[in-house]
FIVOSE-180752 format. One record per residue (C-alpha): x, y, z. Coordinates in pm, 1 decimal, m for minus. Example, Ala and Ser with C-alpha at 12.3 -4.5 7.8 and 13.67 -1.06 7.14 Angstrom:
BEGIN
east=1230.0, north=m450.0, up=780.0 $
east=1367.0, north=m106.0, up=714.0 $
//
This chain:
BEGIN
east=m2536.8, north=m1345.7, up=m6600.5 $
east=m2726.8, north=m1287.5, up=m6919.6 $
east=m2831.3, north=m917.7, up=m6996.4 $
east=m3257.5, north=m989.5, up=m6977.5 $
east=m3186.5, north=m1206.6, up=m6621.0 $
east=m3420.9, north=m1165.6, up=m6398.3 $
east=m3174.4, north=m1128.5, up=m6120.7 $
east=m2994.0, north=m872.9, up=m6309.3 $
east=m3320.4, north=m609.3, up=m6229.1 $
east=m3333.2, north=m734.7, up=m5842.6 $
east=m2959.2, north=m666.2, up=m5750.9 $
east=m2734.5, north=m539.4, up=m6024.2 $
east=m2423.3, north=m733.4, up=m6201.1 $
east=m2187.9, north=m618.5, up=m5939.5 $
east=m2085.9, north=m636.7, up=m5531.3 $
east=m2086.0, north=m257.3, up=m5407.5 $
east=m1784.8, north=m166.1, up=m5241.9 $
east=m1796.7, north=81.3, up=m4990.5 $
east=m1801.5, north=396.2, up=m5164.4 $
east=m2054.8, north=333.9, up=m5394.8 $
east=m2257.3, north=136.5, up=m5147.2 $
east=m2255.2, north=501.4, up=m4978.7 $
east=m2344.9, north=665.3, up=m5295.3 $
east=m2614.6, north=437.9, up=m5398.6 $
east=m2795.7, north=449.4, up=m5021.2 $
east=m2769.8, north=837.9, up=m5051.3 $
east=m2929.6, north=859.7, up=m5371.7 $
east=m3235.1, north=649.0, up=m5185.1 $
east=m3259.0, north=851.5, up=m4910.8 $
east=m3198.8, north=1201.0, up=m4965.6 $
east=m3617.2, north=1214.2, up=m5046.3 $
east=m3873.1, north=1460.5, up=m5132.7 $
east=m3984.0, north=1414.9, up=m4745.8 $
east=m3605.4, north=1518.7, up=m4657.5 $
east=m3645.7, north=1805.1, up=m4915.0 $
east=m3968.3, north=1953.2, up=m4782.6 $
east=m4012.3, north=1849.6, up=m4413.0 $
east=m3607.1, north=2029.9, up=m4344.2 $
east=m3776.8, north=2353.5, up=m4358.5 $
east=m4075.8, north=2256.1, up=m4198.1 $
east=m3912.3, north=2098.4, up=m3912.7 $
east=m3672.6, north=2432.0, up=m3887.0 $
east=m3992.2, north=2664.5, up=m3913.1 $
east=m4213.3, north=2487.2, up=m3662.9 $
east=m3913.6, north=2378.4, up=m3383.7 $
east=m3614.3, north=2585.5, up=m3517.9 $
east=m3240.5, north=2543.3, up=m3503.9 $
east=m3252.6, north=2279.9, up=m3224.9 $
east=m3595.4, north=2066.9, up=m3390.1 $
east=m3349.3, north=2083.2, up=m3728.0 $
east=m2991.8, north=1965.1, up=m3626.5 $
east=m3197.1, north=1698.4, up=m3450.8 $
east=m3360.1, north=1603.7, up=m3758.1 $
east=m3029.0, north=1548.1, up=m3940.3 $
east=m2880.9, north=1373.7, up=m3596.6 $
east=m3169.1, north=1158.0, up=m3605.8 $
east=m3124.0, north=1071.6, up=m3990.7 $
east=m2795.8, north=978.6, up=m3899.8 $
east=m2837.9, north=777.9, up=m3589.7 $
east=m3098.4, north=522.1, up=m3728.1 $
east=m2835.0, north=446.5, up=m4082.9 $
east=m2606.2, north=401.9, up=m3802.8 $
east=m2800.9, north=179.2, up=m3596.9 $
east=m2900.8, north=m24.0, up=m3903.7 $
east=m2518.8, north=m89.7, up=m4014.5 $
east=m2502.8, north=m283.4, up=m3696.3 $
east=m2796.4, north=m512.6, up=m3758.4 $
east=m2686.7, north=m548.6, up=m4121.7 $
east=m2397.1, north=m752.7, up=m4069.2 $
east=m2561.0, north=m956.7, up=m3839.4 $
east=m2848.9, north=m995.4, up=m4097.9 $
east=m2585.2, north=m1139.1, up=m4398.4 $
east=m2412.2, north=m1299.3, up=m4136.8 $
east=m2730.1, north=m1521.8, up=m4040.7 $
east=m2915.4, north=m1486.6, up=m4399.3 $
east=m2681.7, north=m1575.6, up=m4678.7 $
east=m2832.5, north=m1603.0, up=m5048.8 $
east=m3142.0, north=m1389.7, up=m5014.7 $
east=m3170.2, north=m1107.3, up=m5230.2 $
east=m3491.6, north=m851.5, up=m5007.3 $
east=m3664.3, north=m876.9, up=m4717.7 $
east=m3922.7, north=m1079.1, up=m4796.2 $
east=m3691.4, north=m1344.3, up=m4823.0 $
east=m3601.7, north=m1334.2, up=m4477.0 $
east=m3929.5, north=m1285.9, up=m4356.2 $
east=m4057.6, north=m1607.5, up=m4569.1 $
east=m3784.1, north=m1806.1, up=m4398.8 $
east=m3831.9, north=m1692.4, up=m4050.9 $
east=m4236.0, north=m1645.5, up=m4003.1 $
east=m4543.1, north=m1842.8, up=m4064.7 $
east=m4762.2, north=m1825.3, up=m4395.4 $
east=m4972.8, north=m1625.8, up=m4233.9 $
east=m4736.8, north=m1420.7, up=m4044.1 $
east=m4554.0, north=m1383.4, up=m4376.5 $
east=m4842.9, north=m1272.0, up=m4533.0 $
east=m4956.6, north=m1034.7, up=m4309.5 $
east=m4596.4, north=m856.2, up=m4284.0 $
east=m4591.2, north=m799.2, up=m4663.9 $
east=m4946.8, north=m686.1, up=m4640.2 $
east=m4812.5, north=m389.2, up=m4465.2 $
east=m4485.8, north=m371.8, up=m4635.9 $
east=m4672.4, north=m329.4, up=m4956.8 $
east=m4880.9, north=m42.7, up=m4791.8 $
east=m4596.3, north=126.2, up=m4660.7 $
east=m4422.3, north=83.9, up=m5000.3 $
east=m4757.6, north=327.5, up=m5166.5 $
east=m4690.6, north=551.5, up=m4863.6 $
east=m4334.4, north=623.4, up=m4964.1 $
east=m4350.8, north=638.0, up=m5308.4 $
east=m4694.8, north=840.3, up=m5267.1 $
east=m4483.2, north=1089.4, up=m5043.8 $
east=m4204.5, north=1096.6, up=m5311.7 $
east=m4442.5, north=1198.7, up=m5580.4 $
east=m4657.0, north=1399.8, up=m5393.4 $
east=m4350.8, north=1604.5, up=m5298.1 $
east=m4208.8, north=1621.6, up=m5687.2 $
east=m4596.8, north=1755.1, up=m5763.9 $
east=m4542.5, north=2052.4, up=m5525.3 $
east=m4232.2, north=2148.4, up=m5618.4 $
east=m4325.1, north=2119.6, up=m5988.6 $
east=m4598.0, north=2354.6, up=m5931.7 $
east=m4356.1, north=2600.7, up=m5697.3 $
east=m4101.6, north=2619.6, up=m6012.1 $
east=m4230.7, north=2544.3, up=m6336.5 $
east=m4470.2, north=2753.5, up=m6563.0 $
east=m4643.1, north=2456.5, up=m6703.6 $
east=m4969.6, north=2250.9, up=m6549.3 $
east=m4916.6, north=1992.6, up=m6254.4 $
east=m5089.5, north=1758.5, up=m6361.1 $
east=m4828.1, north=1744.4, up=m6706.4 $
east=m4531.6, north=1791.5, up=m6542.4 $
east=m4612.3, north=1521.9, up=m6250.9 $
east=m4698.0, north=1326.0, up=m6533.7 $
east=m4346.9, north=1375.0, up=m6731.3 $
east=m4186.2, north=1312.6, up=m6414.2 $
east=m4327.4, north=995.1, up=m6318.1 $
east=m4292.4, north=828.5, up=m6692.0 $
east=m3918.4, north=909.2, up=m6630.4 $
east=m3887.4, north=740.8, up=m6243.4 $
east=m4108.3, north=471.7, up=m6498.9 $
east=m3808.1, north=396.3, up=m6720.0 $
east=m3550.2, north=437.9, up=m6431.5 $
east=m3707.7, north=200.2, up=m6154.9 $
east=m3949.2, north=m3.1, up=m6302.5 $
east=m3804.1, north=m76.8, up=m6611.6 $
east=m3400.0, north=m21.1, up=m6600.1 $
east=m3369.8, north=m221.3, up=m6254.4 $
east=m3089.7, north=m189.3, up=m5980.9 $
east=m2833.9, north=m160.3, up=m6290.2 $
east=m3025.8, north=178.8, up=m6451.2 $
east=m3025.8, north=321.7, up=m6049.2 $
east=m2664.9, north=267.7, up=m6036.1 $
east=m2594.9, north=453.6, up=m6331.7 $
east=m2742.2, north=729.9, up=m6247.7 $
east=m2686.1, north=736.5, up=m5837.2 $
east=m2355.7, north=864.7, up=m5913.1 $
east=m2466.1, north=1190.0, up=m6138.8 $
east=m2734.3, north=1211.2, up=m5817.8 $
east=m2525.2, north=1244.7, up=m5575.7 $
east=m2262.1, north=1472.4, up=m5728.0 $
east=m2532.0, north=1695.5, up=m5752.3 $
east=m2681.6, north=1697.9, up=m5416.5 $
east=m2303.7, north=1797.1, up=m5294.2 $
east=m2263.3, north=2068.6, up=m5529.1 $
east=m2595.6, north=2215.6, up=m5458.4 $
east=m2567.1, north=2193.2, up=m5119.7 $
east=m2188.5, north=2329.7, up=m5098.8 $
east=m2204.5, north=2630.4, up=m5355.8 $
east=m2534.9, north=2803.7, up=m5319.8 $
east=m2462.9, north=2871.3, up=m4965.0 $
east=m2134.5, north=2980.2, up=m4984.4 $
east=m2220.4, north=3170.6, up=m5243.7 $
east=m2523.3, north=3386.2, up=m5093.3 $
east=m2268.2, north=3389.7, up=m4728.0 $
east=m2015.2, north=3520.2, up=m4920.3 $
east=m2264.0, north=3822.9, up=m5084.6 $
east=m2431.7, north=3866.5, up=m4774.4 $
east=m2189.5, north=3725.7, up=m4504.2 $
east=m2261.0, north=3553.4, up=m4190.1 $
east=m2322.7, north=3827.8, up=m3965.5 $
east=m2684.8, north=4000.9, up=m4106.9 $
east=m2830.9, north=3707.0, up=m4173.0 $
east=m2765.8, north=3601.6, up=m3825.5 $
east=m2891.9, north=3940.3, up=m3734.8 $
east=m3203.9, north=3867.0, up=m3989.9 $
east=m3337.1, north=3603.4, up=m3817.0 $
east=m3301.4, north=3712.6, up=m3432.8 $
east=m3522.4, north=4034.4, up=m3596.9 $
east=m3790.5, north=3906.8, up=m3795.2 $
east=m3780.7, north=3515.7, up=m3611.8 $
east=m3635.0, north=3477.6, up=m3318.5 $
east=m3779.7, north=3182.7, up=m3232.2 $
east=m3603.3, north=2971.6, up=m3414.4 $
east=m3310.6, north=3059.5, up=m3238.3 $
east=m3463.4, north=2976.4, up=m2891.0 $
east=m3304.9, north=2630.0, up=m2749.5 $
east=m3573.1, north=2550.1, up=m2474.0 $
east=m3839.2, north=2482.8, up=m2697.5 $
east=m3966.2, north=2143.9, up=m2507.5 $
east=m4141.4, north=2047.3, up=m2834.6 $
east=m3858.0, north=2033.9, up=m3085.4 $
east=m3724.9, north=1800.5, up=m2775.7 $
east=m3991.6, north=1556.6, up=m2794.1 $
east=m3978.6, north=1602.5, up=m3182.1 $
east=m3609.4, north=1457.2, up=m3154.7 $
east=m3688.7, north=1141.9, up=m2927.0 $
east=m4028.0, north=1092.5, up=m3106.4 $
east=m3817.7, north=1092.9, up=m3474.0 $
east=m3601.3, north=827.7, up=m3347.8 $
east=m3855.6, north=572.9, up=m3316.3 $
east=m4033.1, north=677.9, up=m3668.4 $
east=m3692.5, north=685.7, up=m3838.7 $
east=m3562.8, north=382.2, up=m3740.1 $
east=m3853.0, north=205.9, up=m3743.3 $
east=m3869.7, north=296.1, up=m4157.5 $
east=m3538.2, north=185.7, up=m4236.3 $
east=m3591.9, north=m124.1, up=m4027.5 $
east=m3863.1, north=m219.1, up=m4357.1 $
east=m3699.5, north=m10.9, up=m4590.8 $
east=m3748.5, north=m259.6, up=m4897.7 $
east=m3452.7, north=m44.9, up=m5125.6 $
east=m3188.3, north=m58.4, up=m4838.8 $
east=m3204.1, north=m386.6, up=m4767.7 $
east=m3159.4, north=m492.4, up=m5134.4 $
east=m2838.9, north=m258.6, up=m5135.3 $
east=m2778.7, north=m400.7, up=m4784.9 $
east=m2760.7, north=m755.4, up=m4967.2 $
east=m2532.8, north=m610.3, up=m5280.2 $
east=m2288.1, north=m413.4, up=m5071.1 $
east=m1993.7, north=m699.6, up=m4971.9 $
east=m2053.2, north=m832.5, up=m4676.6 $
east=m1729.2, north=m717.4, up=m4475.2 $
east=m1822.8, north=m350.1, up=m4593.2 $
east=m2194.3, north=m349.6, up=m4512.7 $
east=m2149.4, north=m189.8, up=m4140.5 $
east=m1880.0, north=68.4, up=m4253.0 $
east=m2122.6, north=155.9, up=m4586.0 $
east=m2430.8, north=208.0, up=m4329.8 $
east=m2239.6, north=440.0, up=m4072.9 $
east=m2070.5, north=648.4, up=m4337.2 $
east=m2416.2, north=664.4, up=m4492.7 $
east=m2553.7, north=835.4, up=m4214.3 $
east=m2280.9, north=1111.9, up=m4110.8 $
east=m2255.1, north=1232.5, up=m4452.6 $
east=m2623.6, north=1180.4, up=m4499.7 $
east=m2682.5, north=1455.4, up=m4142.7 $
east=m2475.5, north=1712.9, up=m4362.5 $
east=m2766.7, north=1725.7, up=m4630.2 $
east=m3057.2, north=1843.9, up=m4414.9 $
east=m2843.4, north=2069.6, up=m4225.0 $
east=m2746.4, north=2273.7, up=m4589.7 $
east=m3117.0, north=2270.0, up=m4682.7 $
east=m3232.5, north=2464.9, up=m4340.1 $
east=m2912.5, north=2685.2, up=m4406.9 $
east=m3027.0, north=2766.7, up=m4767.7 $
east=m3377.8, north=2840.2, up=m4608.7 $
east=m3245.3, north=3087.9, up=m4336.2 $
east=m3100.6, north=3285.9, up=m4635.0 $
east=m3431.1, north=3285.9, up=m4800.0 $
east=m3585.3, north=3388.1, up=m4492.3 $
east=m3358.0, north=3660.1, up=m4281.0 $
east=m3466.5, north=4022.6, up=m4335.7 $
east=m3811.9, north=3899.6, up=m4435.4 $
east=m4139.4, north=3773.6, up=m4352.1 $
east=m4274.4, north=3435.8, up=m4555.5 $
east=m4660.4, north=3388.4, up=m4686.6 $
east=m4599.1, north=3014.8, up=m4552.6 $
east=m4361.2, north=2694.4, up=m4608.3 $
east=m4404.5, north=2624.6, up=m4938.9 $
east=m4340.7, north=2943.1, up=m5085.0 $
east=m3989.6, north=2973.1, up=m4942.0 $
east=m3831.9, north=2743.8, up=m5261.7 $
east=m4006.1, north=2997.0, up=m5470.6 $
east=m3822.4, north=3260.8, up=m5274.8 $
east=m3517.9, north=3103.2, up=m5290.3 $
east=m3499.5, north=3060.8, up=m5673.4 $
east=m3590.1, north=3430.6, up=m5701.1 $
east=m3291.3, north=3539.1, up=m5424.9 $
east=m3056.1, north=3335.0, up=m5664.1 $
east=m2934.3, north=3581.9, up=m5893.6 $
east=m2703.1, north=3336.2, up=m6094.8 $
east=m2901.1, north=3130.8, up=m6401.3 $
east=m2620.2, north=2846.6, up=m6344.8 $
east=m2721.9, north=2848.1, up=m5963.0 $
east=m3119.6, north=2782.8, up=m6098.1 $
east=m3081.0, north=2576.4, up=m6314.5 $
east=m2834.8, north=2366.3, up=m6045.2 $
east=m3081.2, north=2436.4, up=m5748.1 $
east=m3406.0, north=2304.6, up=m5973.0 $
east=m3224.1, north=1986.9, up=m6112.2 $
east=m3064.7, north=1891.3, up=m5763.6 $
east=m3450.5, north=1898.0, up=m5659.9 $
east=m3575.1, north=1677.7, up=m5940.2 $
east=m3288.4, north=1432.9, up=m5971.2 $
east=m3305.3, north=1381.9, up=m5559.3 $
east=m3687.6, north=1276.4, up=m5538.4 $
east=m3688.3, north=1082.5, up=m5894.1 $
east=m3387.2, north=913.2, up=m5761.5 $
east=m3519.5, north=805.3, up=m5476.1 $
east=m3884.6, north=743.2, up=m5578.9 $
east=m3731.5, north=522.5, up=m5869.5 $
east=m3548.1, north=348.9, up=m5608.1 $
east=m3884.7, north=267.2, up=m5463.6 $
east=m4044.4, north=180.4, up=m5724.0 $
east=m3821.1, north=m52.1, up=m5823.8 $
east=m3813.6, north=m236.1, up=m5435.1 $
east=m4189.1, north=m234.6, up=m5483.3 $
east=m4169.0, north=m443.1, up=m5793.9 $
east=m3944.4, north=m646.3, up=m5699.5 $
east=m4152.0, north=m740.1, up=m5345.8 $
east=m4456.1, north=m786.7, up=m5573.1 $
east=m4270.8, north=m1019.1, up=m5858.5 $
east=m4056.5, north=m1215.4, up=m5662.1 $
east=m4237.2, north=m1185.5, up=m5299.6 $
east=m4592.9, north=m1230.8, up=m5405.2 $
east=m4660.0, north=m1328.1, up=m5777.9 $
east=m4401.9, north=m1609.6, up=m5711.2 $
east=m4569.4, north=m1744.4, up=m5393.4 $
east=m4887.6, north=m1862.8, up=m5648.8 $
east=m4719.6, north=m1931.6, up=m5982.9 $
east=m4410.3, north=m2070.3, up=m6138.3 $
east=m4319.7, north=m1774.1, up=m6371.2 $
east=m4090.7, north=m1754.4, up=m6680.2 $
east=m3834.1, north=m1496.2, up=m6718.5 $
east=m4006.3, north=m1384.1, up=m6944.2 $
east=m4327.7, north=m1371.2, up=m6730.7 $
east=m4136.8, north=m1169.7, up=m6407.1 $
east=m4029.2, north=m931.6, up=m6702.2 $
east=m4358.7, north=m868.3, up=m6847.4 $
east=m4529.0, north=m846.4, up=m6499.2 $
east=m4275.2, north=m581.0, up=m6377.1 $
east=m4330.5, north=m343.3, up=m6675.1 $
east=m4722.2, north=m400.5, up=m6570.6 $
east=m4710.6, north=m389.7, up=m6231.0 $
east=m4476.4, north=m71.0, up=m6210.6 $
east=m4655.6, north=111.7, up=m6477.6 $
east=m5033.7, north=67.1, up=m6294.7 $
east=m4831.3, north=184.1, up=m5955.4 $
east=m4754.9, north=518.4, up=m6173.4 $
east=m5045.3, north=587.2, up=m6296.4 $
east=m5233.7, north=532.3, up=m5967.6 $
east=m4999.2, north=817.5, up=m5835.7 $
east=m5058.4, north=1061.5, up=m6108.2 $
east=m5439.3, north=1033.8, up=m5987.9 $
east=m5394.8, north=1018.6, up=m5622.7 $
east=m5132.6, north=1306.0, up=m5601.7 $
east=m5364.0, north=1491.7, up=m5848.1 $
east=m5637.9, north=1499.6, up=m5576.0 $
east=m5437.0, north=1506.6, up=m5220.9 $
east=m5276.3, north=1748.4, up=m5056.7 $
east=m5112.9, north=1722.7, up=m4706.8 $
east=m4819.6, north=1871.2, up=m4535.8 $
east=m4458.0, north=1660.3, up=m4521.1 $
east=m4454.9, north=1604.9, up=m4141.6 $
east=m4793.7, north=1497.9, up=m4108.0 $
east=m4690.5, north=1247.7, up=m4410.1 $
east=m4392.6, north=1156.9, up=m4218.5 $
east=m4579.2, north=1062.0, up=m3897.6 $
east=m4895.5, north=974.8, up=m4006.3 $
east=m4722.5, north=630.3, up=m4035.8 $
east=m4502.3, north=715.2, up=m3769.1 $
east=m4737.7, north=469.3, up=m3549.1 $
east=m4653.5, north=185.8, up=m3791.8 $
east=m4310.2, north=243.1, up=m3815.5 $
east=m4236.5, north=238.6, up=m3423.1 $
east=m4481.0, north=m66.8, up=m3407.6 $
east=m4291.2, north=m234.4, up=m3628.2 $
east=m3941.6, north=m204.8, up=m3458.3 $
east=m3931.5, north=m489.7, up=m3216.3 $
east=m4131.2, north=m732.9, up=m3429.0 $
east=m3829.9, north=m639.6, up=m3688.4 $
east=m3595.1, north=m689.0, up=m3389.3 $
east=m3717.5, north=m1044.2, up=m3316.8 $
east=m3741.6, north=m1177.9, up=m3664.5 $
east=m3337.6, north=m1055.6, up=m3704.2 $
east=m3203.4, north=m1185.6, up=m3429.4 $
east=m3397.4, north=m1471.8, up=m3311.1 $
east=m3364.6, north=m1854.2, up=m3441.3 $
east=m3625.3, north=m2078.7, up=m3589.5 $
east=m3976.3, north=m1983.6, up=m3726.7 $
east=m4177.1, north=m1731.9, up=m3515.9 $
east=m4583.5, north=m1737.6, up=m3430.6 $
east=m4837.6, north=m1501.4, up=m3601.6 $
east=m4867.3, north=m1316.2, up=m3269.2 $
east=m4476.6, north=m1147.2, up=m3342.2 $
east=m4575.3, north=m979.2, up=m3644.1 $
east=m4951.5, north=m926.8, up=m3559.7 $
east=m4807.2, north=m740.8, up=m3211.1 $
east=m4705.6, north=m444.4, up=m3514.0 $
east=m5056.8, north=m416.7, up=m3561.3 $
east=m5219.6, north=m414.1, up=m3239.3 $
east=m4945.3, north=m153.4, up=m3148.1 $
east=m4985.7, north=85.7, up=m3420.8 $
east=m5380.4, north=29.4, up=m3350.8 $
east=m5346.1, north=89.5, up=m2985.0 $
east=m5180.8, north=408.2, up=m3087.7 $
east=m5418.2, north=504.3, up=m3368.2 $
east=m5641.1, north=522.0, up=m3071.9 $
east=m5450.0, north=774.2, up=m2861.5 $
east=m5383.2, north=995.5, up=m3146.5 $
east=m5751.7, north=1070.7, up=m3181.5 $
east=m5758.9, north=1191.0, up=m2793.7 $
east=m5407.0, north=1348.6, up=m2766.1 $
east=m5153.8, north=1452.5, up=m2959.3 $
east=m4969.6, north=1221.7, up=m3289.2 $
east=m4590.8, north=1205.3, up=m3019.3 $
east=m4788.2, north=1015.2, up=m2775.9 $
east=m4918.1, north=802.9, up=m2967.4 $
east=m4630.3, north=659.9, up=m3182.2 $
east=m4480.5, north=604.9, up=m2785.7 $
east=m4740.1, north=432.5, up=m2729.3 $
east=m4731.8, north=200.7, up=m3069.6 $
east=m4366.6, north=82.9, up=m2961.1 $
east=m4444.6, north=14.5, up=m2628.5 $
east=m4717.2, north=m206.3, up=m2678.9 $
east=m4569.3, north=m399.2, up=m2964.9 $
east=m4260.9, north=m436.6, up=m2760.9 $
east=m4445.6, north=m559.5, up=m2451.5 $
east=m4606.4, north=m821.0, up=m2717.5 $
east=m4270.7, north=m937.4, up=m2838.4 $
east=m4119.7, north=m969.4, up=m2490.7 $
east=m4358.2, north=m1200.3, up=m2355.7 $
east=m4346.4, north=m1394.1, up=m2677.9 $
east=m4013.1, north=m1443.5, up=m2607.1 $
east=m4033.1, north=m1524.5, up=m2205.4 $
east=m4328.5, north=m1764.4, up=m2304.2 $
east=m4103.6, north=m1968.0, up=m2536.6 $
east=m3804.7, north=m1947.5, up=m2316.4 $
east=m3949.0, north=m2079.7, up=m1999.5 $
east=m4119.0, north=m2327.2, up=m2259.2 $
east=m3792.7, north=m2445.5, up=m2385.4 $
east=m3638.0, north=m2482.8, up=m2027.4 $
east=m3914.1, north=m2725.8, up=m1901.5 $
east=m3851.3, north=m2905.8, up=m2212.9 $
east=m3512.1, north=m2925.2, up=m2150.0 $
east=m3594.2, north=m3033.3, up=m1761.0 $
east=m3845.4, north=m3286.8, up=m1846.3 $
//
């Protein structure tokens, strides 16, 4: 494969085995969101609301693996998700689905840079709207324009630092302070987030489940590194993904109940700030700060690059016959006008990570069981599979004005999934009376 193939920026020169399959899906998904909504999950449903975070996490990688070998099993040769969904739905099912991949694509990455623009302005002595600006010319040159090879190269160097941040700082502030008063810290000055009948970090849990899964279900990265990773390996590489994954979440709400014991906070955000000023070590700092930047450019590079990739090959190549040339120079535009329209939007917005995280939580859990169907079913499927995603997430749209967000992402599954199962009884009895007749 020449160096300036086209196919060299969708999937890489290589098969992943599974250890760097694991690498390269953890350096996707260890996110701003993970970053920032960890301590806002521990602060507004504790310890319980924050193991189940991680557990969660874990769970739908898990649960994924399982439909990933069915998926190269049944899909051989296709490179993303579109591909599948062009082969399994009708043009105007197909179009429709990418409609909203495409918008959930802008969520993520918005989320990813929006999260990089707080911490920036947490950290860094300098203007936001420079250093977002710095940042997102460098996810620029690592997504958009060095492809799945440039993410590779620099997963590795990701990951080793997410591990050593997350191992040494807090052994090193247990070891000053030990285990015992900061224990003692938080049952003073919060006790509440040692209390395990809080109903609502309950409800958190099973409500996660259907928003997490539900995202890597249409995760455009993962399943181009599902397609990369050899085939026998691709279960193993999801499941191991996960469990080491749950560990990551779990050290960030550990670091933030050393920031916190003893101590009041003025609110969320400030406890980073806090917890570069408790770290007395410069090496520490400087580890802490660049684990934080190399985790969300990772990951928002990773996105960028599935985004360009859906657009090129998914869209641009559904109207014209294009050059190599012409997917080349329509990358470098396309991912470039994507950065720029973040630098503006993230200059302007300003909203917290869980309400990110489940403000789309209604499209995620709608889009489960039309995700489900298109899998694992045979033959081309009617607009009415993946138009039930949109009638769900609608349907709970509307309870979410009149209650609270949980019960509406319930209800967003539930009435997609009705959808989809009569779909399905409809075509089987169908098919039987053919068969009879």
């Amino acid at each position: 494969m020449k160096n300036n193939d086209y196919q060299l920026y969708i999937s890489g020169a290589i098969k992943l085995g599974v250890s760097f399959g694991v690498v390269s899906l953890l350096a996707r998904w260890v996110t701003g969101n993970t970053i920032l909504s960890s301590p806002e999950t521990l602060i507004k449903y504790g310890l319980i609301g924050g193991i189940g975070y991680s557990l969660v996490g874990a769970l739908s990688s898990i649960l994924f693996g399982f439909l990933a070998k069915k998926i190269r099993d049944n899909y051989p040769g296709h490179h993303t998700i579109g591909d599948v969904l062009r082969q399994k739905l009708t043009p105007s099912g197909y179009w429709f689905m990418i409609t909203v991949l495409i918008l959930t694509c802008f969520h993520s990455l918005f989320v990813q840079a929006w999260g990089a623009g707080i911490l920036i302005h947490m950290i860094f002595p300098i203007p936001h709207f420079i250093g977002l600006l710095l940042f997102l010319a460098f996810c620029f040159f690592i997504g958009g324009v060095g492809g799945m090879q440039r993410l590779h190269q620099v997963a590795g160097v990701n990951v080793t630092l997410i591990f050593a941040t997350v191992i040494i700082i807090p052994v090193y502030f247990y070891i000053q302070e030990g285990v015992y008063p900061v224990y003692d810290g938080i049952k003073l000055y919060h006790p509440y987030l040692l209390y395990i009948k809080n109903t609502d970090a309950y409800w958190f849990i099973f409500t996660a489940i259907f928003v997490f899964f539900g995202q890597i279900l249409i995760d455009r990265a993962s399943w181009q590194r599902m397609f990369i990773i050899q085939k026998e390996k691709v279960q193993i590489t999801f499941t191991l993904t996960g469990l080491i994954w749950a560990t990551i979440p779990l050290a960030l709400s550990s670091l933030l109940m050393i920031t916190i014991f003893g101590r009041s906070f003025e609110n969320i955000y400030s406890l980073f700030s806090e917890l570069v000023n408790r770290i007395q070590s410069s090496i520490l700092i400087v580890l802490f700060v660049v684990f934080i930047f190399c985790s969300i450019a990772s990951a928002l590079s990773a996105e960028l690059h599935a985004t360009t990739t859906l657009f090129v090959k998914n869209i641009m190549e559904m109207f014209f016959t294009l050059t190599n040339e012409e997917k080349w120079k329509y990358t470098y535009i396309f991912s470039g006008a994507v950065c720029i329209c973040l630098l503006v939007i993230v200059s302007i917005l300003t909203p917290s990570p869980l309400t990110l995280l489940f403000f789309t939580g209604n499209i995620y859990a709608a889009m489960i069981s039309p995700i489900l169907y298109i899998i694992l079913s045979k033959g081309v499927l009617p607009f009415i599979v993946p138009f039930s995603s949109f009638i769900g997430a609608i349907g709970g749209y509307i309870l979410v004005t009149r209650t609270e967000d949980f019960k509406g992402i319930w209800l967003s599954f539930t009435i997609s999934t009705v959808l989809c199962l009569l779909v399905l009884i409809y075509k089987t009895i169908t098919r039987n009376n053919s068969k009879v007749l």
